[in-house]
N, C-alpha and C positions, 0 to 999 in steps of 0.2 A: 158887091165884089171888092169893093173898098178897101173893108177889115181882110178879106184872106189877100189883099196882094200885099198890104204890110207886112201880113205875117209872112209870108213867102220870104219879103225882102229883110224881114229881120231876121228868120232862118239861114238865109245865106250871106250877112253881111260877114264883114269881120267883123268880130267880138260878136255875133249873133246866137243865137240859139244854137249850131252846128258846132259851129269853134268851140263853144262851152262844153258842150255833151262829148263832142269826140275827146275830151281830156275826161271829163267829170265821170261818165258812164261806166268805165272799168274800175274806176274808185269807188262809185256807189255801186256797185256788185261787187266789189271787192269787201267795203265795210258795211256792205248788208249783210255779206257770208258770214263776217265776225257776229252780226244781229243774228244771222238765225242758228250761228252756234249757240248763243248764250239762251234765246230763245227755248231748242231743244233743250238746253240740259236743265232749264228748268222745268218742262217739263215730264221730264225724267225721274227729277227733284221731288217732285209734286207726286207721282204715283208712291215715287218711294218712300215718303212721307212728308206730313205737311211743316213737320220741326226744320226737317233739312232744308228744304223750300227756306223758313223764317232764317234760317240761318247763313243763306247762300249769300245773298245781299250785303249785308253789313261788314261780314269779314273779307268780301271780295274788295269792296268798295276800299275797306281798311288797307287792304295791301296793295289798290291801286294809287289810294290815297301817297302810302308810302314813296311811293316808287313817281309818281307823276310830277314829280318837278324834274326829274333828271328825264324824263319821257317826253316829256313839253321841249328840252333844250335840243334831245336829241333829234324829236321830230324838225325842230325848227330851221335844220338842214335844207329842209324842201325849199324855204324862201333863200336861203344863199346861193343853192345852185339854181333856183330858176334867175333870180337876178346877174349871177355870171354871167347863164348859158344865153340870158338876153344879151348883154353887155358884149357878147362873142369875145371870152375872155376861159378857155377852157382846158386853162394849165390850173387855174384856181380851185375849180369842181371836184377832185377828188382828195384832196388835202383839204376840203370844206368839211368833207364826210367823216375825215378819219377821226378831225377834232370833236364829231359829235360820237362815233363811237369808243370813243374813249371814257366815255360816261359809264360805259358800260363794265368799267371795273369800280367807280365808286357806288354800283347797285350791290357789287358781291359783298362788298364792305357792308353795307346797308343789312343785306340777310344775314350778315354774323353778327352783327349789333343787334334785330330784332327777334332773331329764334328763340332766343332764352326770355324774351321778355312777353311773347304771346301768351301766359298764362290770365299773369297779371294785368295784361291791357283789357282784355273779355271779362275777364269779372268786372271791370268797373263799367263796362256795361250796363251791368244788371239784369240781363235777358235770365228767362229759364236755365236752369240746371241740366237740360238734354240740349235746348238749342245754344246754348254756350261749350260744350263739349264739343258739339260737331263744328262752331266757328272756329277753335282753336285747330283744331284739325285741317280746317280746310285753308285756313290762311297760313302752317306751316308749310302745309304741301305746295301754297302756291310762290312762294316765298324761293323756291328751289328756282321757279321760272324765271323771276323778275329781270335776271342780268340779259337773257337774250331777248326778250322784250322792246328793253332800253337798245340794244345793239339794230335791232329788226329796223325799230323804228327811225333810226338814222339815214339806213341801207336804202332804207321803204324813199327816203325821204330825195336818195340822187335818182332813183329813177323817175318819181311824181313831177321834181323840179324840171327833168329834161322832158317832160310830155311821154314818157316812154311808163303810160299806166296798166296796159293789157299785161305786163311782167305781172305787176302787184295781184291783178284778179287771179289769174292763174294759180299763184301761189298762195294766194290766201284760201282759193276756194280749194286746193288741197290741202290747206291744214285743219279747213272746215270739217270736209270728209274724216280725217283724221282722229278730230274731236269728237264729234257725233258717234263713231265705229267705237271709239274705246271709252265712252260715256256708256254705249248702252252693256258692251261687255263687263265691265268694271263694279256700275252701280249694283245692277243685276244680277253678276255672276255667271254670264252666260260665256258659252263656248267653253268651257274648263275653266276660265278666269274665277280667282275668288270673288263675291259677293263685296263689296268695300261700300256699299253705300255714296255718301259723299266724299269719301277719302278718293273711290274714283272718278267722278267728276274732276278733282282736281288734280289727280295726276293726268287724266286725257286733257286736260286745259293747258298743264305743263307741257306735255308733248306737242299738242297742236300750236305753243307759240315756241316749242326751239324750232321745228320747221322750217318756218320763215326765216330766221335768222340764218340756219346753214345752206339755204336755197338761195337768199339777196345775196351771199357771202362768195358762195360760187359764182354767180353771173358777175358780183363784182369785178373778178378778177379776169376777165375773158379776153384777148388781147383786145378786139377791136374798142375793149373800155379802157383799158392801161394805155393804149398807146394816144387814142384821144384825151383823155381827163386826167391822167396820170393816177389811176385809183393803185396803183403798187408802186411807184416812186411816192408819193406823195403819202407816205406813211408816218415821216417822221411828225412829232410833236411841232405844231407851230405858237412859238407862245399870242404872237400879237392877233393871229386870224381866230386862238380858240378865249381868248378874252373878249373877240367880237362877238364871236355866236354866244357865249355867256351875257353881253350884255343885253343882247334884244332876245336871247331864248329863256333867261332866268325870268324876266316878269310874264312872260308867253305861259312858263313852266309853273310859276310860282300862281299866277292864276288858276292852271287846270290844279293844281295841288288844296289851295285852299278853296275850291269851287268842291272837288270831291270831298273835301273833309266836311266842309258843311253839308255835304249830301250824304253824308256818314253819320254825323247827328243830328241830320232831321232824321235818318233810319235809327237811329240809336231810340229816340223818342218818341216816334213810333212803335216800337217794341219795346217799352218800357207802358206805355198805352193798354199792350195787350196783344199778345201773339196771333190773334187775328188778324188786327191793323197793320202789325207788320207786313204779314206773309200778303193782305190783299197790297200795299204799298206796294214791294215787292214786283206783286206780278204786273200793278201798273207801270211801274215804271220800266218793269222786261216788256211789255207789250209797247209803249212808246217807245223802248227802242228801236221796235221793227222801222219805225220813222224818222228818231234820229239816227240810231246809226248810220244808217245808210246816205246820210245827210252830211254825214263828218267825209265824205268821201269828196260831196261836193263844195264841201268848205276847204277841203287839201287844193282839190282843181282851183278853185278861183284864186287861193294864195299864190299858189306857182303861176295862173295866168296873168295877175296884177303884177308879182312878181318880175316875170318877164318880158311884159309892158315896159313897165316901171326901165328896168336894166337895159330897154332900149329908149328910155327916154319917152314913152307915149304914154302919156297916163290920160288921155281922154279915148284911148283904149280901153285901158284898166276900167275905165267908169263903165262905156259901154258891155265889157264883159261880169260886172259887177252888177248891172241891171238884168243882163240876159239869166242869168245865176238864181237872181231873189225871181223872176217871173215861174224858173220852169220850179223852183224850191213850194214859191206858195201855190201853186197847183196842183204839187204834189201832196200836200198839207191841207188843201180842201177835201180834196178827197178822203185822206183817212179820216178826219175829224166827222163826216159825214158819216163814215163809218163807225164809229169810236159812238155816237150817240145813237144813232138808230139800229146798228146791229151789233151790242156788245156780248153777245152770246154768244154769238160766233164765232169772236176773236178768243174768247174765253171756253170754246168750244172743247181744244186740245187737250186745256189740263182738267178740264171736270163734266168728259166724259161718259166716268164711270161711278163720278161723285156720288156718293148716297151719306156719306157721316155729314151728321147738322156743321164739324167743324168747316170742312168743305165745301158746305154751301153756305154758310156764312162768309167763308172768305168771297167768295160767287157771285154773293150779293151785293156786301162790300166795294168789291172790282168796278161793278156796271157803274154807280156812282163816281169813282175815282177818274173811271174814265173821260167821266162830261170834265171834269177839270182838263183833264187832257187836250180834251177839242176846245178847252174857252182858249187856250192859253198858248196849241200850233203856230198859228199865223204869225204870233210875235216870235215866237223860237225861228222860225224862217228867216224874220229880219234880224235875228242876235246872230246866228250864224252866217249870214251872207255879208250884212255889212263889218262883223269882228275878224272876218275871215280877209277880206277886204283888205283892211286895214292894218292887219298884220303884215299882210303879204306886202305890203310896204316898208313895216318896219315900224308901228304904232302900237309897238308890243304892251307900253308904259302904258298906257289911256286904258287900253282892252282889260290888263291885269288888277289897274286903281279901280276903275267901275265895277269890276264882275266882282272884285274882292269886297268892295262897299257897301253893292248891292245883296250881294247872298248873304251877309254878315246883317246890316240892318234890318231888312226886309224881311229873310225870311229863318234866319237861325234863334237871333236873339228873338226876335217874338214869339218863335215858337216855344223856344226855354222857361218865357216871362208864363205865355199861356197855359203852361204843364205845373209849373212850380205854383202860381198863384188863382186857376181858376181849372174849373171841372175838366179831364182830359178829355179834347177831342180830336177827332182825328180829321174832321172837316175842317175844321182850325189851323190844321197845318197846312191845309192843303188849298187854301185860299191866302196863305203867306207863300205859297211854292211859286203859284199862277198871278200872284202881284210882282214875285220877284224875276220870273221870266218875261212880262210885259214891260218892262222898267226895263232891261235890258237891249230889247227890242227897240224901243224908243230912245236909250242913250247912242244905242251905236248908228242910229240912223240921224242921229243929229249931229255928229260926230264925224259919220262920213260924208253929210252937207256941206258943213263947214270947209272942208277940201284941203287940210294940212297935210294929208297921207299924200299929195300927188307930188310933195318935194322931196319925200325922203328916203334914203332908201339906206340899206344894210350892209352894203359894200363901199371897199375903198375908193 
């Protein structure tokens, strides 16, 4: 009886299993709705053909790439206002927010610098002649979305901070619906809609992220939030508070930016491999995201919870809510990897079906493989996420950005480059740089957040 009254008692401590989940739960349903939109529309992708599939990845990734340093800064709002709303200091919190949507006009700048230049950046690719035609395509179209995006995620970021996450699910899980409804119209052609193939995938991707942005926009403004946080005084330009969120959200931002680029040319080199490798790449890494994404939900929660520990001064809080976090994370992660090995059919089940072209079941076969790397390499993604998440939420933006930028770079881009240019192409090659460069991550931020420097610092004045 021993073990269940622990757990009883660490279900209901503070910082326990409970306090964690009642933040984290509507996060992770919120960014597992983003997972099973991306999920669907590949495969959507997939029926619709297997090019557009190869081609969905790399220019998405491309134009996330673009866009993810200013997404990084703007999310990075969530640790400001969870560190005020601890600090009970809540004339600050909505002039936190505006300095982070403010980014959201040098995204528009962004898409007039790169529209005229997406021809030229895909050819140097080198992908196929059809699946470079549809990448061009689908990264202008999404290119139209990126400014409310950056705005979304600032919005996203005063409500996460205040514990106020049941908004976010709500509104993400309609912009899900959203996606999904004008994916299948769009690709397809169904209901009167023209046929667009991937072009509509990406304008229902378009729509499903202005959504969120004019839905956090309205709640923004509701009085019982102007009159608490000041979200409508607190509109003007502050220079000194938006130099603060630039210094600890630029290397937060500047990490998830070079983290996708390198995950842009490991895709790049894998589809230069062979349009197989790609597309099965591809679909492993959309089938892990049914795991992490929805993990990025509880990497936000634990920010904002250390966060606003931190801002009242308790950081053996922080820790305690930082343990409860990686316990329910790696449970969650035995689970699928169990699955990910012994029934990767099933998970593979959706897009093939109806498979019968040899190309198709090579990609099929391909998959089942890719996936045991998946399951070697979960358990340490639990701890990159739980402890970088951590750590952030303190304000250890610097450490998080120099390791992740270090490690993706040595580990697993350049090797993969060295391996393609001077020895026979494999794709198993890359894919044992991928899973050394996730476990290395795992173990820097867990010796990192030992060390115990994140429990003095924090992001406010």
């Amino acid at each position: 009886m021993r073990p269940l009254a622990n757990l009883s008692a660490r279900w209901n401590d503070e910082g326990g299993y409970r306090a964690v989940m009642r933040i984290a739960l509507p996060l992770i349903f919120s960014t597992g709705a983003w997972s099973l939109q991306t999920f669907i529309d590949r495969i959507f992708l997939t029926w619709y053909s297997p090019a557009a599939l190869a081609a969905a990845s790399p220019s998405g990734m491309a134009n996330f790439t673009l866009f993810s340093l200013l997404i990084g800064i703007a999310s990075y709002v969530n640790t400001f206002v969870a560190q005020y709303h601890g600090a009970g200091r809540p004339e600050r919190i909505g002039r936190s927010v505006w300095q982070g949507i403010y980014f959201g006009f040098f995204a528009v700048v962004l898409v007039l610098v790169m529209w005229p230049l997406a021809d030229d950046l895909f050819h140097l690719f080198g992908h196929a002649p059809d699946v470079e035609e549809m990448e061009i395509v689908y990264f202008r179209i999404l290119l139209l979305g990126a400014p409310a995006v950056v705005v979304s995620n600032a919005l996203s970021g005063f409500f996460s901070g205040l514990g106020r996450t049941w908004i976010i699910f709500w509104i993400n899980l309609i912009a899900t619906l959203i996606n999904v409804v004008f994916d299948y119209l769009l690709i397809f052609g169904k209901a009167g809609f023209p046929r667009m193939g991937i072009a509509g995938a990406a304008w229902a991707t378009v729509a499903a992220g202005l959504f969120p942005a004019l839905a956090f926009l309205v709640l923004f403004f509701l009085p019982r939030y102007t009159r608490t946080y000041g979200t409508l005084s607190g509109w003007r330009f502050d220079p000194g508070l938006f130099r603060r969120l630039l210094r600890f959200g630029a290397p937060s931002g500047l990490q998830v930016f070079l983290e996708v680029l390198a995950f842009t040319i490991f895709l790049i080199i894998a589809g230069k491999i062979g349009t197989t490798e790609l597309a099965a790449t591809t679909l492993a890494f959309n089938i892990n995201s049914l795991a992490f994404t929805p993990m990025l939900g509880m990497m936000t929660a634990v920010s904002a919870l250390v966060g606003q520990a931190l801002g009242g001064n308790r950081p053996a809080l922080a820790e305690k809510y930082t343990w409860s976090a990686l316990h329910i994370c790696m449970l969650f992660y035995v689970g699928l990897s169990i699955g990910y090995v012994l029934l990767p059919h099933v998970v593979l089940w959706p897009f093939f079906r109806n498979a019968r072209s040899a190309d198709l079941l090579a990609i099929s076969c391909l998959c089942v493989v890719l996936l045991r790397f998946v399951a070697l390499y979960s358990l340490f993604d639990a701890m990159n996420m739980i402890f970088s998440a951590a750590i952030k939420g303190a304000g250890d933006t610097r450490y998080v950005a120099v390791t992740t930028i270090r490690l993706s770079w040595l580990i697993m881009v350049v090797p993969s480059l060295l391996w393609w240019y001077f020895l026979p192409p494999s794709i198993h090659a890359l894919w044992v740089f991928v899973t050394l460069y996730v476990v290395g991550l795992g173990l820097f931020f867990y010796r990192r957040f030992l060390h115990g420097a994140w429990r003095e610092m924090r992001v406010i004045e």
